[in-house]
C-alpha positions in Angstrom: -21.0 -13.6 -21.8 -24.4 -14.6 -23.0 -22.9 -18.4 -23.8 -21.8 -18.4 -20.0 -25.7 -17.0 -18.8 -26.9 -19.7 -21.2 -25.1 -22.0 -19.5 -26.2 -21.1 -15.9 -30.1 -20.3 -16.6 -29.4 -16.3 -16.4 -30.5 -13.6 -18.1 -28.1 -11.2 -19.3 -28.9 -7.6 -18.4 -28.0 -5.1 -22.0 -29.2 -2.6 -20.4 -27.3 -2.6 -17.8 -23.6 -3.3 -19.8 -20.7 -1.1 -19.7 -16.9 -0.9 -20.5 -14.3 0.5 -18.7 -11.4 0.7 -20.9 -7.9 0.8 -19.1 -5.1 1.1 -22.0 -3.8 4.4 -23.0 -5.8 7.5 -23.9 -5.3 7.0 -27.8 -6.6 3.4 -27.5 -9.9 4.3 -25.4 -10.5 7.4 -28.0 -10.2 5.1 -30.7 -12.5 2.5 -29.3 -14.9 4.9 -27.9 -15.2 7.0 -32.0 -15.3 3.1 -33.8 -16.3 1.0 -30.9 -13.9 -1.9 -32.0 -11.3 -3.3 -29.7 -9.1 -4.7 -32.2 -7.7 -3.0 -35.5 -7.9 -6.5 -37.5 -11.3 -7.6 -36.2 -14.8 -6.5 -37.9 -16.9 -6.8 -35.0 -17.8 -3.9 -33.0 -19.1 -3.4 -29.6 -23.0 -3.3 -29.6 -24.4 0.1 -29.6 -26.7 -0.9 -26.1 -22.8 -1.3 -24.2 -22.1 1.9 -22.6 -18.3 2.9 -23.0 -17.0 4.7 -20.0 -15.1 7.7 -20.8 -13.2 10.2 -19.3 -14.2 11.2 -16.1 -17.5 9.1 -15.9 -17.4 6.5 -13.7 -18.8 2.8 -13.9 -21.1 1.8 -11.5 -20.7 -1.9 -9.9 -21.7 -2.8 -6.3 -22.6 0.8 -5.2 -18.9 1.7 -5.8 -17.9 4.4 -8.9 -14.8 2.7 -10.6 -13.4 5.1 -13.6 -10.6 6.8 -15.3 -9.7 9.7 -13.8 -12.6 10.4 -11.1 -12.9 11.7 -8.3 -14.9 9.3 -5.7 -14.6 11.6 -2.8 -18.4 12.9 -4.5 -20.2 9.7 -3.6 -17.9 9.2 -0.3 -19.3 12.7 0.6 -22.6 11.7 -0.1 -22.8 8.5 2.2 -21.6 11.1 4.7 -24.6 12.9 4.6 -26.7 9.7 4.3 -25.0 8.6 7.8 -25.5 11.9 9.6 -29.3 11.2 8.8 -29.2 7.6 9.7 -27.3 9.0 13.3 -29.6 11.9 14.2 -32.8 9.1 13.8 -31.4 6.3 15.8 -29.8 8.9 18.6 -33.2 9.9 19.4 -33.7 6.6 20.7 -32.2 5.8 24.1 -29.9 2.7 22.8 -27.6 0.6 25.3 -24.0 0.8 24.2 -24.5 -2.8 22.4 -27.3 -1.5 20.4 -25.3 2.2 19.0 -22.4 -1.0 18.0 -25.0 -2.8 15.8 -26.9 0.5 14.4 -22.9 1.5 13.4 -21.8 -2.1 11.9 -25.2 -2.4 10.4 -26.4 0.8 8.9 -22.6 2.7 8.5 -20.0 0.2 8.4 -21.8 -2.0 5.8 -22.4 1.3 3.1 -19.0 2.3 2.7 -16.6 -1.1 3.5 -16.9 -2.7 0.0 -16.5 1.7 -2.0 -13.9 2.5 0.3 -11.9 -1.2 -0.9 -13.1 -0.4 -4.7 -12.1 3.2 -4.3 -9.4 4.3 -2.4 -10.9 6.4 0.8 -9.2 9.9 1.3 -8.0 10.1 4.7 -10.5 13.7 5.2 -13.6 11.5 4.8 -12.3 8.7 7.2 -11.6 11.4 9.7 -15.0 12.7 9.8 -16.6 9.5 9.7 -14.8 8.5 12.8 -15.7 11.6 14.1 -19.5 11.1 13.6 -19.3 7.4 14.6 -17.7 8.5 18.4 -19.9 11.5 18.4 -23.0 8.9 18.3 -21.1 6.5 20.5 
């Protein structure tokens, strides 16, 4: 990865690095207690690489990919976050056009990318709908 930032002028961001490992549970304890992929390799995943485990979920592009997980937490959470955004913006008197951009805009764009990562539980796209005609 650092040849291929190199190679394109980046700057690759340690502190930032993680692994998600996606073989069995044996396999990710094992990599996780000796951080080495590979049994007949001596090199070991640096120490600064955060190993997802269990139940902890990796963060990329605001959505929460992991083993395990439950995302409905940080669907729940943009929930409350649009609920806010609504209550501001229906204080102003908006044409119909303008409520279709504050909802594309500021809801829609929050949630299309996590709900694609992360499979969205049909609850939380009921009561987003809900709030979305409620404001409408």
């Amino acid at each position: 990865m650092r040849s291929f930032c190199e190679a394109f002028m980046a700057k690759f961001n340690d502190e930032k690095s993680e692994i998600l490992l996606i073989e069995t549970k044996e396999y990710r304890d094992e990599v996780v207690r000796t951080r080495k992929t590979n049994k007949t390799t001596s090199s070991r995943i640096d120490q600064f690489i955060r190993i997802v485990k269990i139940k902890e979920s990796l963060r990329t592009l605001e959505a929460y990919i992991s083993n395990n997980n439950k995302t409905s937490v940080q669907l729940e959470n943009i929930l409350e976050i649009q609920a806010k955004i609504l209550e501001s913006w229906s204080r102003i008197n908006l044409l119909t056009k303008g409520k279709e951009l504050v909802l594309k805009a500021l809801l829609q764009s929050r949630v299309i990318y996590l709900a694609i990562a992360n499979k969205m539980p049909k609850d939380i796209a009921q009561r987003m709908t809900c709030q979305m005609k409620f404001f409408i």
